[in-house]
Backbone as numpy.savetxt, mean C-alpha at the origin, in Angstrom:
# Nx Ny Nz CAx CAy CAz Cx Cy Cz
5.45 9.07 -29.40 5.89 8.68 -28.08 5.16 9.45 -26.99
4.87 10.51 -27.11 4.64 11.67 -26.13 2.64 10.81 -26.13
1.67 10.66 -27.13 1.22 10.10 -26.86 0.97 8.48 -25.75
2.14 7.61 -26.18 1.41 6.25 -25.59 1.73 6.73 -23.64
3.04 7.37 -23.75 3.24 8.34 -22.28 2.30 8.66 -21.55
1.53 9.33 -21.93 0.55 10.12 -21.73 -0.70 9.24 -21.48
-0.70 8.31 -22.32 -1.94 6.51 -22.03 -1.02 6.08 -20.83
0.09 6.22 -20.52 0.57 5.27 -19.60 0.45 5.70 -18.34
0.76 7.53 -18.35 0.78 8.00 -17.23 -1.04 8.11 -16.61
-1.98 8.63 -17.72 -3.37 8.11 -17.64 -3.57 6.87 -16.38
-3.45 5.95 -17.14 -3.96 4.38 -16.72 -3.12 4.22 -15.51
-2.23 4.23 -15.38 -1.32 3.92 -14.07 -1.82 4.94 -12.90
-2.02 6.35 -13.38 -2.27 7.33 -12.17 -3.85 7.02 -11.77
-4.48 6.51 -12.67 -6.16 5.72 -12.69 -6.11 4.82 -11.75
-4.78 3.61 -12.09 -4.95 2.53 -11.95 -4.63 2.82 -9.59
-3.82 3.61 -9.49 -3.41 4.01 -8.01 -4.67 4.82 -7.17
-5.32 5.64 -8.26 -6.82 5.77 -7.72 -7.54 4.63 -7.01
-7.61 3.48 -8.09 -8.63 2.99 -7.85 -8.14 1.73 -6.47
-6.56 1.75 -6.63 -6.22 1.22 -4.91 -6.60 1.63 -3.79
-6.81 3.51 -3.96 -6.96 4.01 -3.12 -8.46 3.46 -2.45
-9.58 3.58 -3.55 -11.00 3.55 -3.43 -11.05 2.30 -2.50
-9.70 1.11 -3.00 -10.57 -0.20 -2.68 -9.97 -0.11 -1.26
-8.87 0.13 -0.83 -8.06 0.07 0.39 -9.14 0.94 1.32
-9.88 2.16 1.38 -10.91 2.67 1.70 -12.13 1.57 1.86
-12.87 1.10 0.59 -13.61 0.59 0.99 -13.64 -0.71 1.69
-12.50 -1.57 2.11 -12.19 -2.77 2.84 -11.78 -2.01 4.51
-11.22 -0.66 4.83 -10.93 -0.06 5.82 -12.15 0.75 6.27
-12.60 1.01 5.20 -13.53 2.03 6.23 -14.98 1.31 7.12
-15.35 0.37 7.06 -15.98 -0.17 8.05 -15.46 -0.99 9.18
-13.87 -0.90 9.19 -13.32 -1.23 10.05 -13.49 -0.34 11.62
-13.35 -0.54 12.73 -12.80 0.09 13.39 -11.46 0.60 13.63
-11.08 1.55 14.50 -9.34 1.37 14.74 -8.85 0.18 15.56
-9.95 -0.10 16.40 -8.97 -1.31 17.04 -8.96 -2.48 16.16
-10.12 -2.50 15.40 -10.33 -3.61 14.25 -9.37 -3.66 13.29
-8.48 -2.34 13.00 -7.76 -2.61 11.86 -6.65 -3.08 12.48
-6.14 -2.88 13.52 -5.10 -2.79 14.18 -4.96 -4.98 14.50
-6.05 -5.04 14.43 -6.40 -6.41 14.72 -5.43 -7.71 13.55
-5.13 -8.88 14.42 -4.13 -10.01 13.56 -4.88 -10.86 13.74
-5.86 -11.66 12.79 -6.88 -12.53 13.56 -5.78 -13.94 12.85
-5.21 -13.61 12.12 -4.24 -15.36 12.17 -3.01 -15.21 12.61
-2.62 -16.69 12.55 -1.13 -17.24 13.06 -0.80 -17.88 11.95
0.61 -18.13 11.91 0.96 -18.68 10.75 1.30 -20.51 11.87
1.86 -20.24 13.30 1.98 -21.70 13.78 1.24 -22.00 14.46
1.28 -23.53 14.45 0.17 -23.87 15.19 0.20 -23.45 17.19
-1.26 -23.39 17.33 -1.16 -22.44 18.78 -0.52 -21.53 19.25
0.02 -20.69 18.11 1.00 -19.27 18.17 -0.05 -18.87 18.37
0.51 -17.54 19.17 -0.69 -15.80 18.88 -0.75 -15.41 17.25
-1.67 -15.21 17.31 -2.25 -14.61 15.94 -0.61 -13.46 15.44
0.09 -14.13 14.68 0.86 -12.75 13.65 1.11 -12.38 12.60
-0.08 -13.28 11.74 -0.14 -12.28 10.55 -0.32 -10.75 10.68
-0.17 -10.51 9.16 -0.74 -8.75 9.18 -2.14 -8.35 9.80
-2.02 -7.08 10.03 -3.15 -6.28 10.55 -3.55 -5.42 9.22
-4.81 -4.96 8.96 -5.23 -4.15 7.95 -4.04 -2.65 8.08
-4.13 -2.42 9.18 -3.78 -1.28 9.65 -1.81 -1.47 9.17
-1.41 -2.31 9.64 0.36 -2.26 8.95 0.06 -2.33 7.56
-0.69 -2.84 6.78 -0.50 -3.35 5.70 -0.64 -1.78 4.77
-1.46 -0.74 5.72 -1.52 0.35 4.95 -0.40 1.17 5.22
0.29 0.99 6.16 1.56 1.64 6.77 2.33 0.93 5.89
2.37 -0.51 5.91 3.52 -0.99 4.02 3.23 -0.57 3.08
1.84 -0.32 2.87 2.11 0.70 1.12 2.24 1.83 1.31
1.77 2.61 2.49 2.18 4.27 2.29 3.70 4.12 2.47
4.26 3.60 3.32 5.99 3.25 3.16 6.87 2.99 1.93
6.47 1.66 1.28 6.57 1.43 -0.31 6.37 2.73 -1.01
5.55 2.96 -1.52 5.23 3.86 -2.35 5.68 5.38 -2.25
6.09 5.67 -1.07 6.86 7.31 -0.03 8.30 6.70 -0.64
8.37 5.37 -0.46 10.01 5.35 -0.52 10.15 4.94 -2.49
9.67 4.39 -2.83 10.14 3.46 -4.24 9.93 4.87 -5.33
8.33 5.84 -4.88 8.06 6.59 -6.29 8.38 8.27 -5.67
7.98 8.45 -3.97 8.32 9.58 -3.54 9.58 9.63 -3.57
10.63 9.10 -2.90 11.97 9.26 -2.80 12.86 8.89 -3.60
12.67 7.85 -4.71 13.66 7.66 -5.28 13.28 8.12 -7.25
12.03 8.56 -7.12 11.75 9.37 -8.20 11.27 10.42 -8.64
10.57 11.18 -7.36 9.69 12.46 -6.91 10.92 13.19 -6.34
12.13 12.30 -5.87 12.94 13.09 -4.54 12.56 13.95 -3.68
11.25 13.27 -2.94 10.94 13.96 -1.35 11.87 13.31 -0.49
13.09 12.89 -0.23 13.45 12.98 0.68 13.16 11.62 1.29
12.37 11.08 1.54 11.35 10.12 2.29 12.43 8.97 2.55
12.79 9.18 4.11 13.35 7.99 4.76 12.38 7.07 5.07
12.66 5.79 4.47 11.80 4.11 4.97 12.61 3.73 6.34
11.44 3.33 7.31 11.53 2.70 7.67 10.62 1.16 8.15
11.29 0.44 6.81 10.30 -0.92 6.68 10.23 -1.74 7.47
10.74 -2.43 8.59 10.48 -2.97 9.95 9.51 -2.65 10.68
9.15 -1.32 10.43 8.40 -0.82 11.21 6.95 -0.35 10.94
6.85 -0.84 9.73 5.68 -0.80 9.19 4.68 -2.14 9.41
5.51 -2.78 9.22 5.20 -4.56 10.17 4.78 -4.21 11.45
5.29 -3.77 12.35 5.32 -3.63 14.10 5.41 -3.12 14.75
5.16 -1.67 14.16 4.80 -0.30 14.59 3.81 -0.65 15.79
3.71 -0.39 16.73 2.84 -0.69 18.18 2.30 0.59 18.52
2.43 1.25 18.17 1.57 3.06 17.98 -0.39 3.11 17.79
-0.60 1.89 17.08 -1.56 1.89 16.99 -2.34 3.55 16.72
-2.18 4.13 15.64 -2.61 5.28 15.27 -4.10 5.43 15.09
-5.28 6.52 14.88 -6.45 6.03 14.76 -6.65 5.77 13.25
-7.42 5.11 13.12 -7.81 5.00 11.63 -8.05 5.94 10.54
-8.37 7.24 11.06 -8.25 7.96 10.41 -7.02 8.76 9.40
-6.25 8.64 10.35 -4.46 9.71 10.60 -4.33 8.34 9.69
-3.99 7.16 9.77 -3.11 6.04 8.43 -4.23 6.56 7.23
-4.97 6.54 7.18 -5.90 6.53 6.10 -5.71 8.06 4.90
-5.60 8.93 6.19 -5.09 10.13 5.62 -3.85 10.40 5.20
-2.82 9.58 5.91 -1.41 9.43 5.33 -1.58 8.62 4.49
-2.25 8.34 3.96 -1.96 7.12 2.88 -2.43 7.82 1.93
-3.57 8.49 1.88 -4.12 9.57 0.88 -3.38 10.41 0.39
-2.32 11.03 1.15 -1.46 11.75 0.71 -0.47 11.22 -0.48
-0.15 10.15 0.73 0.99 9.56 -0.16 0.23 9.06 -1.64
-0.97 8.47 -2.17 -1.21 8.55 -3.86 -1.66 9.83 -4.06
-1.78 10.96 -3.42 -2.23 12.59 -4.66 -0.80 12.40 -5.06
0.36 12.18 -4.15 2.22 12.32 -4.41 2.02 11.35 -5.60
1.79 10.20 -5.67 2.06 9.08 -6.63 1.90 9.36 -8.11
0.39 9.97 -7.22 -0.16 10.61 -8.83 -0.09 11.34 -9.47
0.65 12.54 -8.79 0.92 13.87 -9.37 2.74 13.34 -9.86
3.49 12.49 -8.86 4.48 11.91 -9.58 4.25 11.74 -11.08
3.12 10.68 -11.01 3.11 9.68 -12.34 2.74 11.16 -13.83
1.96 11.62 -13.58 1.78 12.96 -14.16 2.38 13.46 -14.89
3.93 13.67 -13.84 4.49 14.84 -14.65 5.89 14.06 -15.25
5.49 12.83 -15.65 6.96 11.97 -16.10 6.45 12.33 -17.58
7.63 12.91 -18.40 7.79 12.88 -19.67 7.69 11.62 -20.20
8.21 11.71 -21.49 7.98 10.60 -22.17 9.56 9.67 -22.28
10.70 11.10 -21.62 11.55 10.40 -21.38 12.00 9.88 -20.30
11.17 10.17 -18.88 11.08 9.91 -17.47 11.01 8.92 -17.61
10.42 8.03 -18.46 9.69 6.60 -18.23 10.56 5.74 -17.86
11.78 5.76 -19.24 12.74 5.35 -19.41 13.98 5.82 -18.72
14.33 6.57 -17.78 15.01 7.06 -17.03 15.75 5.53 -15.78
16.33 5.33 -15.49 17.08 4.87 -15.00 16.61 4.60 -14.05
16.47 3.53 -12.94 15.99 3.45 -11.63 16.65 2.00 -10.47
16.45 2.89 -9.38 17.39 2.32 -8.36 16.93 1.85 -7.16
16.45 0.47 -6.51 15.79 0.84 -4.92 16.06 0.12 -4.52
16.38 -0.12 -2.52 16.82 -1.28 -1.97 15.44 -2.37 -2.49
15.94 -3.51 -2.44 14.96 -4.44 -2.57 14.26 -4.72 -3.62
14.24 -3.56 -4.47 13.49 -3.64 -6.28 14.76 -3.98 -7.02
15.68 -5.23 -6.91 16.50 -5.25 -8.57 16.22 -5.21 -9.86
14.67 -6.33 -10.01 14.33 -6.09 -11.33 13.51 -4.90 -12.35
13.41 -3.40 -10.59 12.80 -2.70 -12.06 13.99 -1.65 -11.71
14.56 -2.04 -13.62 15.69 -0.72 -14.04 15.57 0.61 -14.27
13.82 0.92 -14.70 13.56 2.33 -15.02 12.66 2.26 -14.38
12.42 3.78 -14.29 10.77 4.23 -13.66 9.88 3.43 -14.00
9.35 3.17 -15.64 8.13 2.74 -15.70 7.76 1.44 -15.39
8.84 0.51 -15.33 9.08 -0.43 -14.34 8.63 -0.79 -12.83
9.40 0.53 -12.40 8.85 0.91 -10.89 7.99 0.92 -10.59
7.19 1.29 -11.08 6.23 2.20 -10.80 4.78 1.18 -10.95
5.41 0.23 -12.50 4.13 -0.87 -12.99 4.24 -2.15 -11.35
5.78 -2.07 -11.00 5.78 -3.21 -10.09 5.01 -2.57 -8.73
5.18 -1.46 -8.41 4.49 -0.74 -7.27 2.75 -1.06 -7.43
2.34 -0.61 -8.38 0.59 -1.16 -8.84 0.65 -2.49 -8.38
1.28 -3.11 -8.93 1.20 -5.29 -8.61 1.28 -5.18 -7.16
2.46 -4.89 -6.49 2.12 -4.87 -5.35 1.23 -4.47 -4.42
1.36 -3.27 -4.91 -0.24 -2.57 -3.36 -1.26 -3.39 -3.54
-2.16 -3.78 -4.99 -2.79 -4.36 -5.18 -2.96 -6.43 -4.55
-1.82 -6.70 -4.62 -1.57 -8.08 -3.63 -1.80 -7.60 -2.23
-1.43 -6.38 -1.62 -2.11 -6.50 -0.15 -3.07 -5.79 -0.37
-3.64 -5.24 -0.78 -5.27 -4.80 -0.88 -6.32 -6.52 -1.25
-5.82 -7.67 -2.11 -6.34 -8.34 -1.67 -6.29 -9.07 -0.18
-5.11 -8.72 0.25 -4.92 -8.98 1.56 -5.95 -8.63 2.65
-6.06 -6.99 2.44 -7.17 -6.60 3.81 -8.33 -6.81 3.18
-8.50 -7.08 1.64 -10.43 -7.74 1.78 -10.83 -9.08 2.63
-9.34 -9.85 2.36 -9.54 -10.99 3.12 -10.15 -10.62 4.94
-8.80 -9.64 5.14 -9.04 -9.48 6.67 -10.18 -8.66 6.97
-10.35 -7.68 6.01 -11.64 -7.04 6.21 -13.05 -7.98 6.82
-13.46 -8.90 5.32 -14.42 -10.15 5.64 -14.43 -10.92 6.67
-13.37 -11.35 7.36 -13.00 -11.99 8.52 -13.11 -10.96 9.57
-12.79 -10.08 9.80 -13.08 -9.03 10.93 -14.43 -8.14 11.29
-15.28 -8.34 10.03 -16.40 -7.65 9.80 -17.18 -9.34 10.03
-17.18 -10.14 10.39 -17.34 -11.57 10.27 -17.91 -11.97 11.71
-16.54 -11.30 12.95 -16.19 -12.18 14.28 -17.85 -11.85 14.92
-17.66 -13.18 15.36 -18.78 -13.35 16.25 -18.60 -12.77 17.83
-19.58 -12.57 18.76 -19.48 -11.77 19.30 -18.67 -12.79 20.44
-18.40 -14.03 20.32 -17.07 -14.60 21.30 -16.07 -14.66 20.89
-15.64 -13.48 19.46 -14.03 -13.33 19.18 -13.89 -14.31 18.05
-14.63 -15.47 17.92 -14.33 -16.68 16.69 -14.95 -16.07 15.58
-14.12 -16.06 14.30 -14.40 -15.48 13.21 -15.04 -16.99 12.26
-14.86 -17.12 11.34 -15.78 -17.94 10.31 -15.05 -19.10 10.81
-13.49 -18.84 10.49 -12.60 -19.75 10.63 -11.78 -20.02 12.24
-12.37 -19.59 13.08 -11.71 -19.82 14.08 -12.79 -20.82 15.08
């Protein structure tokens, strides 16, 4: 047991690395006002309100502070998820990027030090019903960040895209 643990905690603390790399490499040729940027709408002739690169990294450092820091690391870490959507702070790109860094060395040094009976340990979060234990948690946390990391390649390409009258490929 203490072996496949040890493959699990491996590959999973790998697998949050390599979010990190990609969320970096779709952000870092961004600007700050660029990340901060909503180039769609979901209605027709609305203002642009989809996500911004920039919330979407404020939803996983949020997620991940709250689902593996706080409710399995116990830092403490009050969510506040509304506000990761529509935070209007507009921070520079750097400061989210660096909070977000933080928050996976936490993930990973979390994932680390889970025994072989941590895995299986019991688990609880607003909004997660279906994962009952950590290793659960933790596999559904990977699925997710990874769905909005394809998210900002999209917005990345489209923002690294706009032409110099604001119209992107698709606009």
């Amino acid at each position: 047991m203490a072996e496949l643990a040890a493959v699990v905690a491996g590959t999973l603390a790998g697998y949050y690395e390599e979010v990190r790399e990609s969320v970096h490499k779709w952000a870092d040729p961004l600007t700050t006002e660029q990340i901060w940027a909503r180039p769609f709408g979901f209605q027709e002739g609305a203002k642009p309100d989809g996500n911004s690169v920039g919330h979407l990294i404020l939803h996983l450092t949020g997620n991940l502070n709250y689902y593996i820091g706080a409710q399995i690391a116990g830092t403490g870490y009050v969510r506040h998820r509304d506000l990761e959507f529509t935070d209007a702070a507009k921070k520079l790109k750097e400061q989210v990027l660096a909070d977000f860094d933080r928050t996976i060395a936490m993930v990973v040094d979390t994932i680390r030090k889970q025994s072989p009976e941590d895995w299986t340990k019991p688990f609880a979060g607003e909004r997660e019903p279906l994962a009952k234990d950590r290793f659960t948690a933790v596999f559904r946390c990977a699925a997710h960040a990874y769905h909005h990391v394809g998210q900002m390649i999209y917005l990345s390409k489209e923002l690294t895209s706009l032409k110099p009258s604001g119209h992107g490929r698709l606009g």
